[in-house]
MDTraj code that builds the backbone (N, CA, C; nanometers):
import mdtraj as md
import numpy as np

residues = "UNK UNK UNK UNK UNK UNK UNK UNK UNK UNK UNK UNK UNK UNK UNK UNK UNK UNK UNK UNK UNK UNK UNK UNK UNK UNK UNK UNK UNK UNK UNK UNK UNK UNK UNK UNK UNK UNK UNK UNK UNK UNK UNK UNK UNK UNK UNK UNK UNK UNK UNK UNK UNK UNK UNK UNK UNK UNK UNK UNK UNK UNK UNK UNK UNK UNK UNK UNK UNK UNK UNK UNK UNK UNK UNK UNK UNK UNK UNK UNK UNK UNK UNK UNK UNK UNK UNK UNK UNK UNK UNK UNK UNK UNK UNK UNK UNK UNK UNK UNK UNK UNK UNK UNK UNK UNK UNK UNK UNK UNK UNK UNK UNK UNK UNK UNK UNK UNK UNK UNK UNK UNK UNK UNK UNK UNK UNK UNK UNK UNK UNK UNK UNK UNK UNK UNK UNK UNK UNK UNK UNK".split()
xyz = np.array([
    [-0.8795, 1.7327, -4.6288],
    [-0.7487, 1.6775, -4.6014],
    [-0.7121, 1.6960, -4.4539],
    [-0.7240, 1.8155, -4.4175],
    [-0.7115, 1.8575, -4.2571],
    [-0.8144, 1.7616, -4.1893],
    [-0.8940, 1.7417, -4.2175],
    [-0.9820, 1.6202, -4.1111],
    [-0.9646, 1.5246, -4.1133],
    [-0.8899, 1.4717, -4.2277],
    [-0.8397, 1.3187, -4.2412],
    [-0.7479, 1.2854, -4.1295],
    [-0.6439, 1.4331, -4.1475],
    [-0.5127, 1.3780, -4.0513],
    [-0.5644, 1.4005, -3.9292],
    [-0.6151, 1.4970, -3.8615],
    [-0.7007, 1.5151, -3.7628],
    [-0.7626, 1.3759, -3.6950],
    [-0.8325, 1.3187, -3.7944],
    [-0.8762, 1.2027, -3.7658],
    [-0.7704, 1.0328, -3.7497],
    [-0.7153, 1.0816, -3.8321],
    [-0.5788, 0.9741, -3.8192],
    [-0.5071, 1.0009, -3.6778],
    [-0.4963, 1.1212, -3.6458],
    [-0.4117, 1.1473, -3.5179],
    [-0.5044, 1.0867, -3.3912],
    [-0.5844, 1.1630, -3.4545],
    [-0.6822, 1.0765, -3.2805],
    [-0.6758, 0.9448, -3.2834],
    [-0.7421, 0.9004, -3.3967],
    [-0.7177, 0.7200, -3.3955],
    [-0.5989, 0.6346, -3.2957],
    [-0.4725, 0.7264, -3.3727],
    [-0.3525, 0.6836, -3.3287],
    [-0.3250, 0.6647, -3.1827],
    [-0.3949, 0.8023, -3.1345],
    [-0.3241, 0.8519, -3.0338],
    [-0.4474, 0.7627, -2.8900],
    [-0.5582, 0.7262, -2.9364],
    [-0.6327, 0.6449, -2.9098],
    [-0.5577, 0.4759, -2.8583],
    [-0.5697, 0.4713, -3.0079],
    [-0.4614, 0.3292, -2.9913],
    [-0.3903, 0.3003, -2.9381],
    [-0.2860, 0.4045, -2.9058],
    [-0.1570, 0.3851, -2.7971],
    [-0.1991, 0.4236, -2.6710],
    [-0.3122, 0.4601, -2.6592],
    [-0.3333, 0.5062, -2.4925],
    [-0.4169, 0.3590, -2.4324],
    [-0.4787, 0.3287, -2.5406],
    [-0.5538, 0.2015, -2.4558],
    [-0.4695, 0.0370, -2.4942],
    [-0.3532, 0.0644, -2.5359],
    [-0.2633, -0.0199, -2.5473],
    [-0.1683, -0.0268, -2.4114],
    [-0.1362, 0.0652, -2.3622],
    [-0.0616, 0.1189, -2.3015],
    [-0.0858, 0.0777, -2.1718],
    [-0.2338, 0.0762, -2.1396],
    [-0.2985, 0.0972, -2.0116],
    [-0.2949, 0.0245, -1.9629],
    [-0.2478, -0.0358, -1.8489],
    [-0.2792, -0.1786, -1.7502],
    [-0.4057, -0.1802, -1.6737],
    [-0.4082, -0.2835, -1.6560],
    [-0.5656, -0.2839, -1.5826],
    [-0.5382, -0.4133, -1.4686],
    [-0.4632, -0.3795, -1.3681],
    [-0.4001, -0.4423, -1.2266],
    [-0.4970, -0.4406, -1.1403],
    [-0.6310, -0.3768, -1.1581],
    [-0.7012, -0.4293, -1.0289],
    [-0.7453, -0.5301, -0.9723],
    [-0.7290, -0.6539, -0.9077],
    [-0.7811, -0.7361, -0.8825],
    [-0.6597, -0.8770, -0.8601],
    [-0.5722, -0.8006, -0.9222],
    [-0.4260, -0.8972, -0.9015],
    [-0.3882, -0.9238, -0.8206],
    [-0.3043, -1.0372, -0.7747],
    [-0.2987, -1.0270, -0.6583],
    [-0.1458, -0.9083, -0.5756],
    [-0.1820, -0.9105, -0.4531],
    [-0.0698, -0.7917, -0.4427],
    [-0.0284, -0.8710, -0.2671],
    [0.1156, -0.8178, -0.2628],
    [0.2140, -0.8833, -0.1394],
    [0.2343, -0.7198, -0.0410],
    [0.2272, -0.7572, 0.0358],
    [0.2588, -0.6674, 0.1303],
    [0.3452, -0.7310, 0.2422],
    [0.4559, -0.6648, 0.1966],
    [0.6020, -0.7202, 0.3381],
    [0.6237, -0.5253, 0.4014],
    [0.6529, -0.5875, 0.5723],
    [0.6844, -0.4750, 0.6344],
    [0.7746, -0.4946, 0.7022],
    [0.8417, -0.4316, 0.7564],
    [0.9419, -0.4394, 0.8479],
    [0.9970, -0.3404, 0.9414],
    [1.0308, -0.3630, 1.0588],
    [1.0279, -0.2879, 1.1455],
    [1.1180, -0.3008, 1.2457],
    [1.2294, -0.2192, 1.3373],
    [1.3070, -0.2521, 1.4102],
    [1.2201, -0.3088, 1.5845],
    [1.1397, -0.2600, 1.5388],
    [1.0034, -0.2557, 1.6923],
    [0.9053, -0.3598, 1.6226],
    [0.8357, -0.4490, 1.7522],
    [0.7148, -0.5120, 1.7858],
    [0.5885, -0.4223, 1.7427],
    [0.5046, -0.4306, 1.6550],
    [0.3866, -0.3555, 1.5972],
    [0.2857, -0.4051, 1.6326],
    [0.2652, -0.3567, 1.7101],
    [0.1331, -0.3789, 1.8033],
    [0.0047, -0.3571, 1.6974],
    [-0.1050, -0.4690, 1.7025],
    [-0.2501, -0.4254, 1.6118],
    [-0.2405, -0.4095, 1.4575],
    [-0.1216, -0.4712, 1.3967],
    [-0.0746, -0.4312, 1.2596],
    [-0.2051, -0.5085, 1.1546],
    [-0.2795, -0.4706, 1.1318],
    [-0.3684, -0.5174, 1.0402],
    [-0.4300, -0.4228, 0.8941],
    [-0.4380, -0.4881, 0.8344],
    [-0.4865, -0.4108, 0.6842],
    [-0.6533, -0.4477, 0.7004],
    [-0.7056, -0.3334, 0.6052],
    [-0.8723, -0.3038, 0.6182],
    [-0.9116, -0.2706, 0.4476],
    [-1.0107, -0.4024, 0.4309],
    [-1.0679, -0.3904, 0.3203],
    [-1.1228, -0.2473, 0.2428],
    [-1.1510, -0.1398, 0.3305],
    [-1.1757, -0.0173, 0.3235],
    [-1.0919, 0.1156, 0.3427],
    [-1.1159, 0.2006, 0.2914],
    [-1.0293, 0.3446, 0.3098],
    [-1.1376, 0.4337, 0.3867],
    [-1.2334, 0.3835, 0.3908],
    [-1.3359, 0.5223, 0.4881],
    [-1.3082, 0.4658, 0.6661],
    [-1.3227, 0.6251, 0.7070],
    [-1.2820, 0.6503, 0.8507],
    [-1.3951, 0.6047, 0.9088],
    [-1.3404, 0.5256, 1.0336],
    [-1.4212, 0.5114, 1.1247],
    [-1.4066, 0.5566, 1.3193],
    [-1.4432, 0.4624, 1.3608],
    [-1.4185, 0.5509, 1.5240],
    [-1.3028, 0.4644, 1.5959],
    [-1.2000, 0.5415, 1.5777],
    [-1.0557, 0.4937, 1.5804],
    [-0.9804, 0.3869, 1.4958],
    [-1.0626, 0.3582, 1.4064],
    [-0.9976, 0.2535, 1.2872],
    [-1.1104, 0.3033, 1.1518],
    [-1.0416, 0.2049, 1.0545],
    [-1.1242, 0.2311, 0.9047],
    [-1.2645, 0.1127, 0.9452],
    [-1.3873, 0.1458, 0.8848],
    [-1.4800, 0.0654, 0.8461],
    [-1.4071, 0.0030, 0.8138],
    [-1.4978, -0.1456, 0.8037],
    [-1.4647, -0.2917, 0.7011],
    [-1.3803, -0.3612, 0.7730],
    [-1.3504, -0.4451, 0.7126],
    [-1.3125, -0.6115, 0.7322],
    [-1.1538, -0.5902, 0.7740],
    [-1.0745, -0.6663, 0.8758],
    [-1.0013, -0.6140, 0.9450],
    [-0.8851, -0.7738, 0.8895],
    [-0.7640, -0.7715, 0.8502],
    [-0.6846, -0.8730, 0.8442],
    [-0.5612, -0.8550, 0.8954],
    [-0.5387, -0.9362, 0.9944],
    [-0.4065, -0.9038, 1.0559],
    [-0.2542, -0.9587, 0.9977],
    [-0.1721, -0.8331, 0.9878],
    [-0.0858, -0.8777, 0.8696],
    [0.0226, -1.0321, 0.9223],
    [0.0749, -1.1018, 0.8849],
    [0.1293, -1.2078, 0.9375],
    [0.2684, -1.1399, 1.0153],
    [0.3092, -1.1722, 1.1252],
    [0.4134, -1.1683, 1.2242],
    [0.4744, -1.3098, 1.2058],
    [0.6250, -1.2077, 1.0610],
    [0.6973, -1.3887, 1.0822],
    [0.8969, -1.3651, 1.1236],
    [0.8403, -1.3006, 1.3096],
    [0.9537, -1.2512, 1.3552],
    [1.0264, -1.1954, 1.3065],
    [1.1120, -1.1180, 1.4734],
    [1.2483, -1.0365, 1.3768],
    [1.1826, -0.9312, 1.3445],
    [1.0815, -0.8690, 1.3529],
    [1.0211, -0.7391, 1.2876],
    [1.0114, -0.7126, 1.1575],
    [0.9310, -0.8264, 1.1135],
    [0.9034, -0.8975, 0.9910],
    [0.8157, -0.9407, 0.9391],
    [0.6749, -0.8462, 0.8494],
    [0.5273, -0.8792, 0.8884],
    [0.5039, -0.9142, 0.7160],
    [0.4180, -0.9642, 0.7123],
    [0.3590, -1.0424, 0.5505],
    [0.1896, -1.0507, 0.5322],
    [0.1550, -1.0091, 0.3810],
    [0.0328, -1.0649, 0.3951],
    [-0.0090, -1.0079, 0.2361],
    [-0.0836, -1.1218, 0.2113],
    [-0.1033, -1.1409, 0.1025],
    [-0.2747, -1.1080, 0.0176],
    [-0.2749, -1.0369, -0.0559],
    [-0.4391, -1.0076, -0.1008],
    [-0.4574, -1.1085, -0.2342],
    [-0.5078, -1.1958, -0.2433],
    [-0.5274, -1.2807, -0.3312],
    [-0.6301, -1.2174, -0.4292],
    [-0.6029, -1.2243, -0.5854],
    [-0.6828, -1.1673, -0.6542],
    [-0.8034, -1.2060, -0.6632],
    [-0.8701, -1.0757, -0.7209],
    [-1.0175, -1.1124, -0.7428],
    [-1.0738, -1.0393, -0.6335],
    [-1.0046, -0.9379, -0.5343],
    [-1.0844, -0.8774, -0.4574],
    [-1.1538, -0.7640, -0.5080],
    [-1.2437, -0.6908, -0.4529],
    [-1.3453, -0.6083, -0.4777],
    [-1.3133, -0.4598, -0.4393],
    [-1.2513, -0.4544, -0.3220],
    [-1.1962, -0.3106, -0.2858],
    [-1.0933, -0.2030, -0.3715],
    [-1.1644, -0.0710, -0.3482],
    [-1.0622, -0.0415, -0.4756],
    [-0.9841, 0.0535, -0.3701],
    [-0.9774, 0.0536, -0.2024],
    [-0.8814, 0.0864, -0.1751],
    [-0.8592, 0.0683, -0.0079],
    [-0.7340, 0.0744, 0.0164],
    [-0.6600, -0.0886, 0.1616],
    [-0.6131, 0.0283, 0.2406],
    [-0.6228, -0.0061, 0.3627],
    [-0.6044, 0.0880, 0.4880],
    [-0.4958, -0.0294, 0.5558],
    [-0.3784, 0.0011, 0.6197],
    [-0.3015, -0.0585, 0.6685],
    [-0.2866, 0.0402, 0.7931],
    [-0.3315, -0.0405, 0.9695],
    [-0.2786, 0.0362, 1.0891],
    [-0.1557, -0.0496, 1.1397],
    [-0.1135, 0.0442, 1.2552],
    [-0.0833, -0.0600, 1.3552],
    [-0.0679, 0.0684, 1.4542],
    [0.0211, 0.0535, 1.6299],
    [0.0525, 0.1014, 1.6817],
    [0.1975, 0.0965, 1.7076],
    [0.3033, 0.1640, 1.7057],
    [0.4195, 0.1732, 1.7524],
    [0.4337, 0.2331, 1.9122],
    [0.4629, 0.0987, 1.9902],
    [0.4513, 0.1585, 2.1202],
    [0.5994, 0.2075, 2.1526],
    [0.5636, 0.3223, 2.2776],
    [0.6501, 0.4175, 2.2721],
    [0.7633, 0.3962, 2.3449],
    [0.9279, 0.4559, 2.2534],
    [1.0397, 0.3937, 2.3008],
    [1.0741, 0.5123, 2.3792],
    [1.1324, 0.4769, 2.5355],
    [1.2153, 0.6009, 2.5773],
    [1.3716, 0.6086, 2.5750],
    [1.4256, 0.5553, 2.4609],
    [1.5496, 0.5149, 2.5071],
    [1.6517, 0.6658, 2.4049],
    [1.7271, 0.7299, 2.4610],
    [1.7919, 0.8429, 2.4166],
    [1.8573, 0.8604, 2.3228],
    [1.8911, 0.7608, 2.2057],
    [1.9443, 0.7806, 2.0738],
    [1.9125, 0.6426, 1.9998],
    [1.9192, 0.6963, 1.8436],
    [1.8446, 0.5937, 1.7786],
    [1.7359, 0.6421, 1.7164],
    [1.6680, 0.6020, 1.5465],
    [1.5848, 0.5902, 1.5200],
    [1.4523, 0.4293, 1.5320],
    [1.3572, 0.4954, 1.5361],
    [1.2378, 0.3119, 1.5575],
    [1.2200, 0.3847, 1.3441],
    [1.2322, 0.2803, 1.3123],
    [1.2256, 0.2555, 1.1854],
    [1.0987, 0.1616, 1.1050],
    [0.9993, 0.1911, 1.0377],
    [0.8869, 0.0800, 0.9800],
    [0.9228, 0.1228, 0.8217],
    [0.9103, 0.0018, 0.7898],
    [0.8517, 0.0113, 0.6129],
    [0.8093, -0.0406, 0.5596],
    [0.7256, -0.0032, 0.5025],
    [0.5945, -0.0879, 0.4221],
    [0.6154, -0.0656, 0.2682],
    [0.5866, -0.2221, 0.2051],
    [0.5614, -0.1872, 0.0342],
    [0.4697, -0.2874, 0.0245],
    [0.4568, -0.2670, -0.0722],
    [0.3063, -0.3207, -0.1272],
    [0.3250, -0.3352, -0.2620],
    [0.3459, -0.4340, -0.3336],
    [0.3358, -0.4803, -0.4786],
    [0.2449, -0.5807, -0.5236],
    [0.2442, -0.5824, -0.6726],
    [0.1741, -0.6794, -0.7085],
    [0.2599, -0.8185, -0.7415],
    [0.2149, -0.9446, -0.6716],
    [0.3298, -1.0388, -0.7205],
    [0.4133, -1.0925, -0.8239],
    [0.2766, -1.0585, -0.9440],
    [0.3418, -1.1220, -1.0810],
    [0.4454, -1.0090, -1.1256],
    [0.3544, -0.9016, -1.1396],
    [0.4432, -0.8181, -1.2221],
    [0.5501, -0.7207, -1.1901],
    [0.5361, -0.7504, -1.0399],
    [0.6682, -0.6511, -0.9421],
    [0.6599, -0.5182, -0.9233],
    [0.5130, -0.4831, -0.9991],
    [0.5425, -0.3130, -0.9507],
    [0.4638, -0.2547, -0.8655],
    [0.5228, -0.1483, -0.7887],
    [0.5111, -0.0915, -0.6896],
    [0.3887, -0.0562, -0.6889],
    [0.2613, -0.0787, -0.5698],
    [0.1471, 0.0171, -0.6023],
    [0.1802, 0.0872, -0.4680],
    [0.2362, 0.0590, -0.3818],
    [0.3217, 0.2439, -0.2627],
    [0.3882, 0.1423, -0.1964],
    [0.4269, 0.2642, -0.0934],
    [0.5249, 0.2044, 0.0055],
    [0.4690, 0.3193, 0.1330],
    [0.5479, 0.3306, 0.2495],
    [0.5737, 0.4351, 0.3341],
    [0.6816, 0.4085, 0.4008],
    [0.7697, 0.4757, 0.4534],
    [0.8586, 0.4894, 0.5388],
    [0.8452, 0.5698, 0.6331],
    [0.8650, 0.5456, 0.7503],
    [0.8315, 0.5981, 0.8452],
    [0.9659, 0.5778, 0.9457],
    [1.0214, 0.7094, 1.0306],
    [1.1358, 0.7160, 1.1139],
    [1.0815, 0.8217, 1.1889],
    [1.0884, 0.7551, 1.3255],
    [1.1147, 0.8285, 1.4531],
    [1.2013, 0.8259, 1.5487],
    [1.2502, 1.0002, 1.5515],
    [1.3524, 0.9892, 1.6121],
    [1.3398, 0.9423, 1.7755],
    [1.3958, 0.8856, 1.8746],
    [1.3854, 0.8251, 2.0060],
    [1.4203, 0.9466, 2.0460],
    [1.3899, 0.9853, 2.2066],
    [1.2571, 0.8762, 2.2655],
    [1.1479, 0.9569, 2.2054],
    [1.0499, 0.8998, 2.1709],
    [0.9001, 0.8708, 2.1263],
    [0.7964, 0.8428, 2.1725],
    [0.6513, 0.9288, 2.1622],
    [0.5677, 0.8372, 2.2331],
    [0.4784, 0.7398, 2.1513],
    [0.3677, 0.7216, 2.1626],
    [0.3119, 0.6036, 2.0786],
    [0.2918, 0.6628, 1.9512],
    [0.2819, 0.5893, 1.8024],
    [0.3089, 0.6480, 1.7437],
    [0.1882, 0.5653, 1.6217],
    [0.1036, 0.5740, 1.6069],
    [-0.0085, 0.5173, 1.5246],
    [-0.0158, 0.5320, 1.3559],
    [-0.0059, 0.3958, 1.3360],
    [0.0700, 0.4240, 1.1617],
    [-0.0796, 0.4219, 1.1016],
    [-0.1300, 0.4744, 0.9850],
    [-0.2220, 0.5008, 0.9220],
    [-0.2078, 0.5192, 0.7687],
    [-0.1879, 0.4039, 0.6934],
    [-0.1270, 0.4082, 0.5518],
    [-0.2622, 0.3648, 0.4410],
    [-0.2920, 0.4536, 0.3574],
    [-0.4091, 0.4013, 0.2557],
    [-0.3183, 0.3704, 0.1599],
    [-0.3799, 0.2405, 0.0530],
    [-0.3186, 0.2855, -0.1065],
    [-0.4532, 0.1767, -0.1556],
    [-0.4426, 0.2383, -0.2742],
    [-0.5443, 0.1828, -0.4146],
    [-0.4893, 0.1071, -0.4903],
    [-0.5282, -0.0380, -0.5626],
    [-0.4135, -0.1413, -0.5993],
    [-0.4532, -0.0629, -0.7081],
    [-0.5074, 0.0190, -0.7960],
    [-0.5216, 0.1290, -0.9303],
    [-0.4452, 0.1927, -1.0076],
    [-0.3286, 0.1985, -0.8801],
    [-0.2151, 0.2996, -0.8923],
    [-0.0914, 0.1893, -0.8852],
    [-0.0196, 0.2296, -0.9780],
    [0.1584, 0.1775, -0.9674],
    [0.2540, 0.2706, -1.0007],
    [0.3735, 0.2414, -0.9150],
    [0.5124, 0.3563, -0.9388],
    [0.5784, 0.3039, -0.9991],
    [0.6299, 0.3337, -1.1022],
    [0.7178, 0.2313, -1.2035],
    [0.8668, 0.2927, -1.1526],
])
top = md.Topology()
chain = top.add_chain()
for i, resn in enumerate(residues, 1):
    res = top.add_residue(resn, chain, resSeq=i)
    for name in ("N", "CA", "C"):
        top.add_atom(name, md.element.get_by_symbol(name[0]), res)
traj = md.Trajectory(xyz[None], top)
């Protein structure tokens, strides 16, 4: 009797875990940024491994659609299971004020979050090199 339910529980508990589970890799995913500053070199990288001053791999520069206002889109069906986003923030000397960036990254259909970063520096500043990984694997509900 004890192994029956034993066995019923796992079943169950089986069932609802692989019910449960999404499987978002390959979807497509939006990446909007924004920034009070000009982002110098802002491009995303098919890869997360380090290289000699940037990530290995394939380099896409995110779209600049003014206003400090960047876009770019990963169309599904890609292969990488994880995205390197740089740029450079060149350096403000001006005596009050934050330089402000933020990045999210979702998937289009289903709206949820796979990261973000926020990033604030207080002025004056010197150059300031953004370096953001995320895995489309992961979502923040």
């Amino acid at each position: 009797m004890t192994n029956k339910l034993l066995t019923y529980i796992s079943i169950i508990t089986l069932l609802l875990f692989y019910s449960c589970k999404k499987d978002l890799n390959g979807n497509t995913i939006k990446i909007s940024a924004s920034s009070n500053v000009e982002i110098d070199y802002f491009y995303i990288y098919n890869t997360c491994q380090p290289g000699p001053g940037q990530p290995l791999g394939i380099a896409s520069a995110l779209e600049n659609l003014g206003n400090g206002n960047y876009s770019y889109q990963l169309e599904s069906g890609y292969d990488s299971d994880c995205f390197t986003i740089t740029g450079d923030v060149p350096a403000n000397n001006d005596t009050s004020g934050k330089t402000i960036i933020d990045i999210d990254v979702f998937y289009t259909e289903e709206e949820n979050t796979v990261g973000f970063q926020d990033i604030e520096l207080q002025r004056p500043h010197g150059e300031y090199r953004i370096f953001y990984e995320f895995r489309p694997d992961t979502y923040v509900e």
